[in-house]
N, C-alpha and C positions, 0 to 999 in steps of 0.2 A: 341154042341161042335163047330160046325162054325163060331157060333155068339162067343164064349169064343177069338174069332182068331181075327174075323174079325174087331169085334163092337172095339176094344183096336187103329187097325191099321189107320182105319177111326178118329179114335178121334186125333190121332196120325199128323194124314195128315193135318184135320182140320185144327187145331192149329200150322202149322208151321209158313206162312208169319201174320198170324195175332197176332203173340205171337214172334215175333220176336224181337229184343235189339232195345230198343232206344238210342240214343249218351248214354245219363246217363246212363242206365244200364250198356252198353260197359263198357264206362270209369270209371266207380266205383271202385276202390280196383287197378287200373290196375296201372304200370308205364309208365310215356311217357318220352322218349329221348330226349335231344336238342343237335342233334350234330354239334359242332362247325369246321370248316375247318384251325382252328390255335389254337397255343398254350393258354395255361392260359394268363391275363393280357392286351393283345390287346385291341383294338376299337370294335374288332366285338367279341371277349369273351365278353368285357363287356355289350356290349346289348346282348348277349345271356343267359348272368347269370338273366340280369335285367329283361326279357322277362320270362325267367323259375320261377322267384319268382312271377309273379304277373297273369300269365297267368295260373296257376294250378286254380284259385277261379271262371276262367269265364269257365273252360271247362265244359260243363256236367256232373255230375258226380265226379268234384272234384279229377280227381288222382295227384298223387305226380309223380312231374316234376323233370327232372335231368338233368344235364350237362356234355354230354359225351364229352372231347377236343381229335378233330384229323387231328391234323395239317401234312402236306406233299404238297409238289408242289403247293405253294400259293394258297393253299383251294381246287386244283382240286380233291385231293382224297377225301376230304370229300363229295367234290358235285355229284363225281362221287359212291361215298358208298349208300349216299342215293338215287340216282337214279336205284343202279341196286341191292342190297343188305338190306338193311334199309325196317323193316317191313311196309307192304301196308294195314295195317289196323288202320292206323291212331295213333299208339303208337308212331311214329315216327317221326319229321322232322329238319330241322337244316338250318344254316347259313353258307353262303359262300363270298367270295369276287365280290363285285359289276360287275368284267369283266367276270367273271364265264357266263352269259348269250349271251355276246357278243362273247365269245368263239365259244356256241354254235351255235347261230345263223348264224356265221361267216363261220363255218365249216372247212374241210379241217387239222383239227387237228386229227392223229390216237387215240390219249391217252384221247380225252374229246370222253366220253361215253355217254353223257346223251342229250335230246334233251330240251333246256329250255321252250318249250312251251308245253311239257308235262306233266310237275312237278305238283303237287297240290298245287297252288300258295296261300300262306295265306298275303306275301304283305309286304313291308318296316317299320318299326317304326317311320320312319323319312325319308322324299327326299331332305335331305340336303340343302331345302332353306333357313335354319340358314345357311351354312355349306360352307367349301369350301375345294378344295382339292389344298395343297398348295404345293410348292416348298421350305424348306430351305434349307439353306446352314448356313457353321460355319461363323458365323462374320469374320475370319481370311481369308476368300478365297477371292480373285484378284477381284472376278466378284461383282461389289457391285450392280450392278443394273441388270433384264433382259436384257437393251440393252448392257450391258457388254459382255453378254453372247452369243447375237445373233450376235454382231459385227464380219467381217468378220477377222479372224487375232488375233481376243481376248483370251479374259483368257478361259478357258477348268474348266469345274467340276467333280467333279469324284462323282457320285453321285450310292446308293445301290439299291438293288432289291431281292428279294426271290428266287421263279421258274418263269417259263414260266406260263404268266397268267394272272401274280399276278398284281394289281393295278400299284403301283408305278414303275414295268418297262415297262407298256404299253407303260403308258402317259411318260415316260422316252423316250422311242423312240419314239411317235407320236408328241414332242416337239423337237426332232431335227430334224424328217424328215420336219414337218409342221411352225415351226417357226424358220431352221437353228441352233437351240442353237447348242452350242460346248457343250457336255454331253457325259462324257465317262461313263457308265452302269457295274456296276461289280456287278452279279447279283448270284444265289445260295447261300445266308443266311438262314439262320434254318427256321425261320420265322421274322416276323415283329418285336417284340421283340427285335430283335439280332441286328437293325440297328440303335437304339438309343446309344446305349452303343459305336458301333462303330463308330459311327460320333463324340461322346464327346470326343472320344479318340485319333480322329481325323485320323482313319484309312479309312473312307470316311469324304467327305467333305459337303453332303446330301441327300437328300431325297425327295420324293410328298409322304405326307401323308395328310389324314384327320386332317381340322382344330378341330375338336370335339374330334378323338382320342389323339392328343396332348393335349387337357384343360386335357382330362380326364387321362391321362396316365404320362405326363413329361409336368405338368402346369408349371414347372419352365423356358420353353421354349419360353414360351410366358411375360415374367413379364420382368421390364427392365433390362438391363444388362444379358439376356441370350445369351446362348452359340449359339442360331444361329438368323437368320434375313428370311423374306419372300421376297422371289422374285418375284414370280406370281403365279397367281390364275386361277385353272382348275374347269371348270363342273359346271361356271355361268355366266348368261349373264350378268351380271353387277356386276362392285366390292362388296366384301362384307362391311357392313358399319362399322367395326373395322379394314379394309384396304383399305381408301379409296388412298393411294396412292399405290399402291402394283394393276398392270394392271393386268386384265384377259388374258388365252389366245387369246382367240378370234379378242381381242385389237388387239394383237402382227403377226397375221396370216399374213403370206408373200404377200397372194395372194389370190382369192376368191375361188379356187380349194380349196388350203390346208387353210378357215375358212370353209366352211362344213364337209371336213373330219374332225376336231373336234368338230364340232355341231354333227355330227352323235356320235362319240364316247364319247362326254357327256352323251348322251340320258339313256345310264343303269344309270348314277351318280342319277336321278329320283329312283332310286329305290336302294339308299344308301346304305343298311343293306336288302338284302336279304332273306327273309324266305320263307323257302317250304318244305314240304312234300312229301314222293314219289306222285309216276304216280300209279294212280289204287287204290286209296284210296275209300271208300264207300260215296257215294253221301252224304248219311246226317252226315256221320264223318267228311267230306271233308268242308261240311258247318257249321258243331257245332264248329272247327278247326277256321274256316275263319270267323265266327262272334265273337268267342271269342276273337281273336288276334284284332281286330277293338275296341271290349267292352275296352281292356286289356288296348290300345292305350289312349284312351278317359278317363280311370280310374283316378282321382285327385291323388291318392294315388301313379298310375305307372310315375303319369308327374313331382310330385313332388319328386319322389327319383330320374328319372332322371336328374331334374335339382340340386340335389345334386350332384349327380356324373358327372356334367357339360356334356350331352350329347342330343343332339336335339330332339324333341319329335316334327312329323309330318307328319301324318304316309297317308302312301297308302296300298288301300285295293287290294283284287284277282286281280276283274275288270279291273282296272286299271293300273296293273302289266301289263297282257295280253295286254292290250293293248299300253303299251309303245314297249313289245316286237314286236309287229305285225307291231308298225311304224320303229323299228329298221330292221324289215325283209324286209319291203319294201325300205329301202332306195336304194337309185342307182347302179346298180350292180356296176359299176367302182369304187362306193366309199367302198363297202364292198370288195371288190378284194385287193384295193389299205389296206384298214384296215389287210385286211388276210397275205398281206404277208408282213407289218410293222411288225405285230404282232407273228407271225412264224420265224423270226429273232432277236433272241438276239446279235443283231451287233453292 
């Protein structure tokens, strides 16, 4: 009768860690989520769609990939869903807006929840050295050139932005504190989306968006005769070579104080398109995750639809995620102070 008890419980015990899931087993039959921080249609929807189609064949186990969009406060809610909400066993992770870590890093903000160097980092698609993050404006406006604009007494832009966070009103303020431009910020748009339509209609006069989500999003923008022109170029140290007349910021920096404060807050633009996972993910799900996303990268098949859909393929891995964030953490407290409270002012 004891042995009917006992010899079942023992077998029982045996077999727990040595009979436990492997990533395939996990992932077989399961769904996994890709949640995006903005609406359908974007720069960073589109590498998230492109990511979810090609990234389901390298997981272990094969599950079917989805695209959850949830856009609010330029990606902070999404960043902050998957940090505190967003299932920890690996079924889950998503993309947010490149300043989403400098947020964190930066601190001092009540509403960023999540701490960027705790995320289960799977790594960029691309660090934008195709890439550049540009300034247009509508051909119509006063300021024809940057130094129109940095000119003391000159033309004024009226240029858009989302929430508090979001890419394009960072560098919107960190371009007038650090290079004087005249840029007045009228910021609370739905999302990214919403500021195209608005500039063509000339209810702003521009914007800093990614050169890669313009090919891929309003390639009309870029061919002759479009509705707007480039003024300068953020997040490279050297122009890009389809702009060689069109200066960097860093060219443009007033003074050697304010060209590191934009060296430091270039530093996320290295990690272009964002992807992570929660915090607490299982080690070997955490690495079937992170080497797939690398395979996925390297895939002919992922490089070649994205250069269909005209968007950079170059990617960076965990590793080295970490460790951009660790040089962002150490940079000069004066310079992350002077960043904090740019960046906590929509002035």
């Amino acid at each position: 009768m004891f042995g009917k008890f006992v010899l079942p419980l023992i077998a029982a015990l045996a077999s727990g860690p040595a009979c436990a899931q492997t990533p395939a087993e996990f992932f077989k039959g399961k769904q996994v989520q890709v949640i995006v921080g903005y609406a359908p249609g974007g720069g960073y929807d589109v590498y998230a769609r492109l990511v979810a189609r090609h990234i389901a064949h390298k997981i272990p186990g094969e599950p079917v990939v989805l695209v959850q969009n949830m856009p609010g406060a330029g990606s902070l809610r999404g960043a902050n869903h998957i940090y505190t909400n967003a299932p920890r066993d690996g079924t889950a992770f998503g993309t947010f807006s490149r300043n989403m870590p400098l947020m964190g890093v930066l601190g001092g903000n009540k509403n960023v929840l999540f701490d960027p160097r705790k995320f289960t980092w799977l790594g960029s698609p691309t660090s934008a050295q195709d890439d550049a993050y540009m300034l247009f404006v509508r051909t119509d406006v006063k300021a024809q050139t940057i130094d129109d604009l940095i000119r003391p007494g000159g033309p004024e832009v009226i240029l858009g932005g989302t929430s508090e966070g979001a890419t394009g009103n960072d560098v919107s303020l960190l371009m007038r504190d650090a290079l004087g431009a005249r840029i007045k910020l009228i910021h609370g748009y739905r999302d990214s989306n919403a500021l195209f339509p608005a500039i063509e209609r000339g209810e702003l006069e521009g914007r800093f968006v990614g050169l890669s989500a313009v090919a891929s999003t309003q390639p009309h923008w870029l061919r002759p005769g479009g509705p707007v022109r480039p003024l300068l170029q953020f997040a490279r140290a050297t122009r890009h070579p389809g702009y060689p007349d069109v200066p960097t910021a860093r060219e443009k920096a007033k003074d050697p104080a304010a060209r590191l404060l934009i060296e430091a807050a270039e530093i996320p633009y290295l990690l272009s398109r964002p992807f992570v996972a929660p915090p607490g993910v299982p080690a070997d799900r955490a690495k079937a995750l992170q080497d797939a996303f690398m395979a996925m990268a390297k895939d002919p098949d992922f490089i070649a639809e994205a250069a269909r859909v005209k968007v950079d393929v170059s990617p960076v891995g965990a590793e080295e995620a970490m460790r951009m964030l660790d040089l962002l953490a150490a940079a000069p407290q004066d310079i992350k102070d002077k960043l904090r409270e740019l960046f906590s002012a929509e002035r």
